[in-house]
N, CA, C and O of each residue as an XYZ file, in Angstrom:
284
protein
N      24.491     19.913      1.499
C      23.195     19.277      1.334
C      23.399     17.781      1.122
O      24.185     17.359      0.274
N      22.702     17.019      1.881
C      22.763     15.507      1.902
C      21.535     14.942      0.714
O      20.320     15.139      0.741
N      22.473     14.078     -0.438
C      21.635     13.657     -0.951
C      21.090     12.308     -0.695
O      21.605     11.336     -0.143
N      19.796     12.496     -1.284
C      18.859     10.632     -0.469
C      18.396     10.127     -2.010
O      17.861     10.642     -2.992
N      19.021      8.571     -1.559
C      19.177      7.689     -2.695
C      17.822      7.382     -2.434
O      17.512      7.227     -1.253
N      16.671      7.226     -3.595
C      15.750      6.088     -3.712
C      15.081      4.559     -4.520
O      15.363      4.562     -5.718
N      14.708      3.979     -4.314
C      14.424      2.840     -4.731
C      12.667      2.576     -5.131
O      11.844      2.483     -4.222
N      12.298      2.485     -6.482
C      11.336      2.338     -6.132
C      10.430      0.716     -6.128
O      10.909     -0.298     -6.636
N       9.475      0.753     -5.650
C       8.596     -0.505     -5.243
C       7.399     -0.560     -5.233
O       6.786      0.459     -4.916
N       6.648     -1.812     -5.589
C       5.121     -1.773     -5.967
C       4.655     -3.040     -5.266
O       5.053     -4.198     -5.389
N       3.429     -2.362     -4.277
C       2.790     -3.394     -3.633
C       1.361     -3.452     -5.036
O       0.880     -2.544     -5.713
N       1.054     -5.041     -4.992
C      -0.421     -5.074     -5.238
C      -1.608     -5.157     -3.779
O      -1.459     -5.589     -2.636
N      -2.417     -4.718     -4.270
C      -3.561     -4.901     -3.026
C      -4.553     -5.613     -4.089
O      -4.579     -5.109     -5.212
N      -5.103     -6.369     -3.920
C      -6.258     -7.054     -4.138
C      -7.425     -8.076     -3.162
O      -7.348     -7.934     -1.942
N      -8.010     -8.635     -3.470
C      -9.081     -9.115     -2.689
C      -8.440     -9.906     -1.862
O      -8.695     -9.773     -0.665
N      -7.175    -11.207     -2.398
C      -6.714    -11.918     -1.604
C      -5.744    -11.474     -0.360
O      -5.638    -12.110      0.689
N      -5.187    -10.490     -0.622
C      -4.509     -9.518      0.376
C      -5.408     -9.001      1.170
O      -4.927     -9.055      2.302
N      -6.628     -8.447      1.210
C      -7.697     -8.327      1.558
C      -8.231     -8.887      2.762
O      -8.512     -8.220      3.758
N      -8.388    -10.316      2.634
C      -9.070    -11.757      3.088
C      -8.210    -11.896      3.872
O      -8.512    -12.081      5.051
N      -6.605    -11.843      3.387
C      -5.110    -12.238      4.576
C      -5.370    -11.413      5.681
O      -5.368    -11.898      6.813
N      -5.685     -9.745      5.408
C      -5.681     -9.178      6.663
C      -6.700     -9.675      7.341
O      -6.625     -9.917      8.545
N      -7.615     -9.849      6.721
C      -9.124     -9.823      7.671
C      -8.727    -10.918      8.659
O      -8.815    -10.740      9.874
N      -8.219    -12.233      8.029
C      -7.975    -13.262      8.878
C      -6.611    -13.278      9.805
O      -6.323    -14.100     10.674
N      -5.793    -12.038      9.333
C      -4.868    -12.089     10.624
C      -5.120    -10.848     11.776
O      -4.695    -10.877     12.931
N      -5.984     -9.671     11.110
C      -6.369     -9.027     12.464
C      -7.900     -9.019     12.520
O      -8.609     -8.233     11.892
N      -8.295     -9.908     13.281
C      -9.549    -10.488     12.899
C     -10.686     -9.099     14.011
O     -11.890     -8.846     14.031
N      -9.706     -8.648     14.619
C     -10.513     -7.628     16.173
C     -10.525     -6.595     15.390
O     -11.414     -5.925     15.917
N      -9.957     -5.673     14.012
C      -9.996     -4.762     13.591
C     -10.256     -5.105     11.563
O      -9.445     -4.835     10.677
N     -11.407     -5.642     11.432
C     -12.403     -6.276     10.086
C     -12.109     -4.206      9.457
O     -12.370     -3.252     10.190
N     -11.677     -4.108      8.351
C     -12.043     -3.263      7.446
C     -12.791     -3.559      6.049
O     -12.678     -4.727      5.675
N     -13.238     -3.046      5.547
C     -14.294     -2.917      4.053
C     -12.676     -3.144      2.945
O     -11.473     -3.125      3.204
N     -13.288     -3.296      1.987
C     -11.777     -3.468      1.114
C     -11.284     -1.597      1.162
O     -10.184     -1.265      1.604
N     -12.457     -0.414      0.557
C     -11.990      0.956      0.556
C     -11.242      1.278      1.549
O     -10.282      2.034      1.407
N     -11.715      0.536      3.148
C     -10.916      1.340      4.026
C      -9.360      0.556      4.292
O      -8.475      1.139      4.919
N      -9.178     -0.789      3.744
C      -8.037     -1.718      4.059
C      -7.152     -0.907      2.866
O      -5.991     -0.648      3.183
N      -7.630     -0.458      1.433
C      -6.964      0.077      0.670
C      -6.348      1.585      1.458
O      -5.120      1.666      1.427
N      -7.050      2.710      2.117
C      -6.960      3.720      2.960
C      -5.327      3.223      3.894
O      -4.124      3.477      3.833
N      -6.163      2.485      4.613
C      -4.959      2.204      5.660
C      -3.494      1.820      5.066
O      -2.470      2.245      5.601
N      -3.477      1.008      3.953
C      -2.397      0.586      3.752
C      -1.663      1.691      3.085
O      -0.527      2.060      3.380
N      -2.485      2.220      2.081
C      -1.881      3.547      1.765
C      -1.375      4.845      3.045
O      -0.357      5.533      3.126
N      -2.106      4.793      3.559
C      -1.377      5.381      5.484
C      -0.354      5.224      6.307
O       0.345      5.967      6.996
N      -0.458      3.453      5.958
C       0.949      2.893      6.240
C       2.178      3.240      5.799
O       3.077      3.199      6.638
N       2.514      3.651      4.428
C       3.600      3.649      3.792
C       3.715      5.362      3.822
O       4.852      5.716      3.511
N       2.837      6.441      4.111
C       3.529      7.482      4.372
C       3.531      7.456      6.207
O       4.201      8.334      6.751
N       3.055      6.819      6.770
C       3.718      6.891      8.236
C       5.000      6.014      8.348
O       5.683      6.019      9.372
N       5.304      5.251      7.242
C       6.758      4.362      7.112
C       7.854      5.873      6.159
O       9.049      5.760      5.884
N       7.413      6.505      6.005
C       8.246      8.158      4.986
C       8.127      7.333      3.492
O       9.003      7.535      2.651
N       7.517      6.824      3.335
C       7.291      6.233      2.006
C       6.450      7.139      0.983
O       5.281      7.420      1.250
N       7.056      7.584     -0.174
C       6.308      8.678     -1.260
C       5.584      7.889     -1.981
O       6.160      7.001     -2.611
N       4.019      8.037     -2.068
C       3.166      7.128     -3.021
C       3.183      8.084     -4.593
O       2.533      9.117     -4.758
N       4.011      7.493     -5.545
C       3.768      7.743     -6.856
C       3.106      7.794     -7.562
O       3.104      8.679     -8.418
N       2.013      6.567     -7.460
C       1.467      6.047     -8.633
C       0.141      5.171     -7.984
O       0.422      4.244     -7.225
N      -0.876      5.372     -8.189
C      -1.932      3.835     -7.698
C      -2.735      3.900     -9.041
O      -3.487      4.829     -9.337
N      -2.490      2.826     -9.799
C      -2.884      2.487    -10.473
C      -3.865      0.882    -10.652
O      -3.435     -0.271    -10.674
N      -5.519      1.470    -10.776
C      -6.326      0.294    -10.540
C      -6.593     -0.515    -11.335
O      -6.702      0.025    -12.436
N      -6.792     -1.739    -11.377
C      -7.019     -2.585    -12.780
C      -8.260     -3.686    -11.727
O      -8.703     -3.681    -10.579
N      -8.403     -4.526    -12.991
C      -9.714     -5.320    -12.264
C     -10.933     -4.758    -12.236
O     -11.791     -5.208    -11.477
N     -11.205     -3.587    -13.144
C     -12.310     -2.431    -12.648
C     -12.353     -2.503    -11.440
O     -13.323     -2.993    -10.862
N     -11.246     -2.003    -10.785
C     -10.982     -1.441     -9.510
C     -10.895     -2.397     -8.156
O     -10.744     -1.970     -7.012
N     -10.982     -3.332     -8.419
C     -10.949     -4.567     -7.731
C      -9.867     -5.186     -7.196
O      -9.834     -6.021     -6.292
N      -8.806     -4.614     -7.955
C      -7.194     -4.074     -7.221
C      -6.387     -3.581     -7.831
O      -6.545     -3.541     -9.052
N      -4.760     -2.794     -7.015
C      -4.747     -1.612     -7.171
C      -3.297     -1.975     -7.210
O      -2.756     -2.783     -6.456
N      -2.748     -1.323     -8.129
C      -1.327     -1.514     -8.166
C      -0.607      0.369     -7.280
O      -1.075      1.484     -7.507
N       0.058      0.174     -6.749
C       0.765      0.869     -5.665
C       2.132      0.924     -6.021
O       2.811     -0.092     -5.877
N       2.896      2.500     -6.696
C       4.051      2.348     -6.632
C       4.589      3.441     -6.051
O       4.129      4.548     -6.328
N       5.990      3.252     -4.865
C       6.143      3.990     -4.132
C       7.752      3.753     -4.002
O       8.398      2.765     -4.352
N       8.242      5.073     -3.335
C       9.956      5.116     -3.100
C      10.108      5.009     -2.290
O       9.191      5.384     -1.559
N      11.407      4.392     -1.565
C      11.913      3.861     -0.105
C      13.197      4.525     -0.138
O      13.961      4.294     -1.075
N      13.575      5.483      0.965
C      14.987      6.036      0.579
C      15.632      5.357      1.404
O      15.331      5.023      2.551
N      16.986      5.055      0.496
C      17.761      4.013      0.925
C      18.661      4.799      1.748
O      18.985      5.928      1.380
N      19.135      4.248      2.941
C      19.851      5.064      4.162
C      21.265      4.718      4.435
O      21.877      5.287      5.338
């Protein structure tokens, strides 16, 4: 049995992360719920395990902690 080392890591998402996407994929505009959705989508279509989302800001952004297995 092969064991898999992991690492873990925490994106924030907030409004200004938010605003970055909007203005770099400007042909595909999401709501903040669905930019939060996607990014969380992202990291299990990357094999990334989401641990933890923890919101602060009364929900206004979201702390994200997740494992990356190191290869």
């Amino acid at each position: 049995m092969v064991s898999v080392t992991y690492v873990k890591q925490i994106m924030i998402l907030d409004e200004a992360k938010h605003k970055s996407y909007l203005q770099t994929f400007v042909e595909e505009p999401l709501e903040f719920e669905d930019f939060i959705n996607f990014m969380l989508g992202s990291l299990f279509d990357d094999d990334k395990s989401v641990e933890e989302i923890i919101p602060i800001q009364n929900g206004k952004a979201f702390i994200i902690i997740f494992r990356v297995p190191i290869k």
